[in-house]
N, C-alpha and C positions, 0 to 999 in steps of 0.2 A: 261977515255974514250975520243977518240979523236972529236973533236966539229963537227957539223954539218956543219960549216962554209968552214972546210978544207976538208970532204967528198964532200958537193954537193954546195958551194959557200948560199948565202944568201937565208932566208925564211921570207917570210912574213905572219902575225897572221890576217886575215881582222875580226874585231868584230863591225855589226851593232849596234847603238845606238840609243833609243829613252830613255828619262827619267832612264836613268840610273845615274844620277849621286850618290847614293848610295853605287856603285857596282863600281867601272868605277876607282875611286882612287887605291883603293883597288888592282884590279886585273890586272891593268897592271905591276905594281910591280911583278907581284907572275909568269905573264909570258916570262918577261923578265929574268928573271933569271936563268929558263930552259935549255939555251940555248947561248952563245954570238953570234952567229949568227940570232938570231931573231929580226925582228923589229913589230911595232905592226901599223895597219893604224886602226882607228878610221873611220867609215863612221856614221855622228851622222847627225839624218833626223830631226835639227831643235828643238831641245828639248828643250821645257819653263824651266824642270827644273836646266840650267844652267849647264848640262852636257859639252860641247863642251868648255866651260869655263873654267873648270876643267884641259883639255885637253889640252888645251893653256897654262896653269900654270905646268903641269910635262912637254914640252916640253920643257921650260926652263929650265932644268936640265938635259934633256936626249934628244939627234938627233935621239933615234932609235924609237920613237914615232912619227905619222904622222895624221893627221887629215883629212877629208875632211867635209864639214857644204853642207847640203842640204837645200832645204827652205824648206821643211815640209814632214810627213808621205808620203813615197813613195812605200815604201811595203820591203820585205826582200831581196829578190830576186834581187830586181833593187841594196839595197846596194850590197849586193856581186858581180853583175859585175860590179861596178862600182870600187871595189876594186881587180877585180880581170885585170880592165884593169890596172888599178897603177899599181901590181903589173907585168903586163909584159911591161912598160915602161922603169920600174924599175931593168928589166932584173932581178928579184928575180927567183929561182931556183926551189922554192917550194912556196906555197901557199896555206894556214890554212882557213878555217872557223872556227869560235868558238861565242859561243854565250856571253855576255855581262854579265850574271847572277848570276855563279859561277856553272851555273847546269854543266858543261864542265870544270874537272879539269884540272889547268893548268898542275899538276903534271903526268900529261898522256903525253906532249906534247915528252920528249922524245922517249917515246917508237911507237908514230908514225914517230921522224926524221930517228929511225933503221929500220923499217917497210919500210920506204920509199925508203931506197936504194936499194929494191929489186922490188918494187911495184910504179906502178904509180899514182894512186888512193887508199889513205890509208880512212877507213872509222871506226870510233869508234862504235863500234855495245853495244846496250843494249840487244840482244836477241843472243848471242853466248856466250856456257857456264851458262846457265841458265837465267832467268829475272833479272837483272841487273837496275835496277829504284826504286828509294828510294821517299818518300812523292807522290806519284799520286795517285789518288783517284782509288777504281778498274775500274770504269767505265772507264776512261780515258785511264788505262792502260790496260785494255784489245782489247779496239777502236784499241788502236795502235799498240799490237801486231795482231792480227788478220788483220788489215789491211796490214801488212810487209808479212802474208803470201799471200792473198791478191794479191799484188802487185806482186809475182814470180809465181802465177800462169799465172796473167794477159801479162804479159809483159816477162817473163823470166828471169829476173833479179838476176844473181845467186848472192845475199846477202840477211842476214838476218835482215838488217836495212838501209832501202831503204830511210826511210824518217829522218832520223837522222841527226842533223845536224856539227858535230865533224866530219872535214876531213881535206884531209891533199893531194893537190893535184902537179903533178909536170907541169912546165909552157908547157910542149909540148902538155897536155891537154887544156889546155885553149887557149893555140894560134890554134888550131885547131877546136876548137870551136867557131860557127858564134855568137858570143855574143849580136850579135846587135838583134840575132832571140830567146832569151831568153823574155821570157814575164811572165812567170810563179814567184806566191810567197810561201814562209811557205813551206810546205809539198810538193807540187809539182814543188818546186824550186827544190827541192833534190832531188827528183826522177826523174826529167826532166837531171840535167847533170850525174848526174851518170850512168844514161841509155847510153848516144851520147857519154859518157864515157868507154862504155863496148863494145857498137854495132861498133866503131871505134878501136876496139883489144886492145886499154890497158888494163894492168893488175891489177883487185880489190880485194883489200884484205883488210879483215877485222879483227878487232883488239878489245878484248874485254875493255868497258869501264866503268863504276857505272855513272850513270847518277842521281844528285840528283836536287830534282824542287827548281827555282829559293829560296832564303834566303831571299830578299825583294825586292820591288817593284810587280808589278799584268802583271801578264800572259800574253800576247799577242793572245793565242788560240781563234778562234773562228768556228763558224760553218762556215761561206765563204771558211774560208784556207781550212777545211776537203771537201766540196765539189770541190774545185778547181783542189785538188790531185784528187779525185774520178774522173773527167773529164780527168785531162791531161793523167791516166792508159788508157782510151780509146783514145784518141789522140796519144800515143806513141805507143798504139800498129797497128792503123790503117796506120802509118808514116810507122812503121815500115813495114807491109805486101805491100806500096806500094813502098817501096825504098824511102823514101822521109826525111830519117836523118839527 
């Protein structure tokens, strides 16, 4: 298959970091390999457990590894635009979320780079083609399918995995997007761009993916992020009925 490199020039993988260093050896490996056009930038918010250290030691053996050190917990959101302005610096083509975990296999990343050459906004759904989430308690996993529906009723958002975080975006979305007016984390980070994402006419499509809960390290979920999503659906839809995207 011919690389992604020579279809759509360079992509970039942004995976925020807190206390991942568990995880973090391991998985740059597994997604670099996907791919010879990918590179990976690291946004790590400060982590005691010597995560970003880590980081600094594979880059000595690989340039397609990138780092950036924040000084402390800034929330998710802030990393990814923070990554996602490197990445238009960077003039990269494409531009990944994925999360740090392994819940997000690397081994999907292809079939979003083919996805993408038709589609602007590629999004990894665990709810197309049945429930697709492996280890979540039902509780959890029911919150969150019910909220995705939830979420198209409220706002109209034709996908079935609004707050997901496996995407796969191309840079004419993000340089279009006033990043400075992102403020949102967790769950209504995703739903906040993929919305200014849709309501701006690119094209989303989704892609089905097996989402399994993190292998080690402990959850970042809390009840702040779920209520913060529950706001920003009424925030995007009030923006929305006043023209103010």
């Amino acid at each position: 298959m011919e690389s992604a490199e020579h279809r759509d020039g360079r992509a970039l993988v942004v995976i925020p970091t807190f206390n991942e260093a568990e995880n973090i050896p391991r998985l740059i490996p597994e997604v670099l390999r996907q791919d010879p056009s990918l590179d990976v930038l690291v946004v790590d918010d400060g982590s005691p457990d010597g995560t970003a250290d880590l980081i600094r030691k594979i880059q000595e053996s690989s340039g397609r590894v990138h780092l950036i050190v924040r000084s402390g917990k800034m929330g998710l959101g802030t990393a990814y635009v923070e990554g996602f302005r490197y990445a238009l610096r960077g003039e990269y083509r494409l531009v990944f979320e994925m999360d740090a975990d392994f819940s997000h296999d690397p081994a999907e990343i292809p079939n979003f780079l083919r996805a993408a050459e038709t589609a602007d906004l590629v999004i990894g759904s665990r709810y197309i083609n049945g429930v697709r989430v492996l280890n979540w308690p039902m509780q959890r996993l029911l919150l969150s399918y019910f909220a995705n529906i939830y979420t198209r009723l409220m706002i109209g958002l034709p996908v079935h995995d609004a707050t997901g975080g496996f995407k796969c975006y191309r840079r004419e979305i993000l340089s279009s997007i006033d990043l400075d007016g992102i403020r949102s984390n967790g769950y209504a980070f995703q739903i906040e761009m993929s919305f200014k994402a849709w309501k701006k006419g690119f094209r989303l499509f989704e892609i089905p993916i097996v989402f399994l809960d993190r292998r080690s390290g402990h959850s970042k979920m809390s009840r702040a992020i779920t209520y913060e999503a529950f706001f920003m659906l009424w925030k995007l839809r009030f923006r929305s009925l006043t023209h103010r995207l």
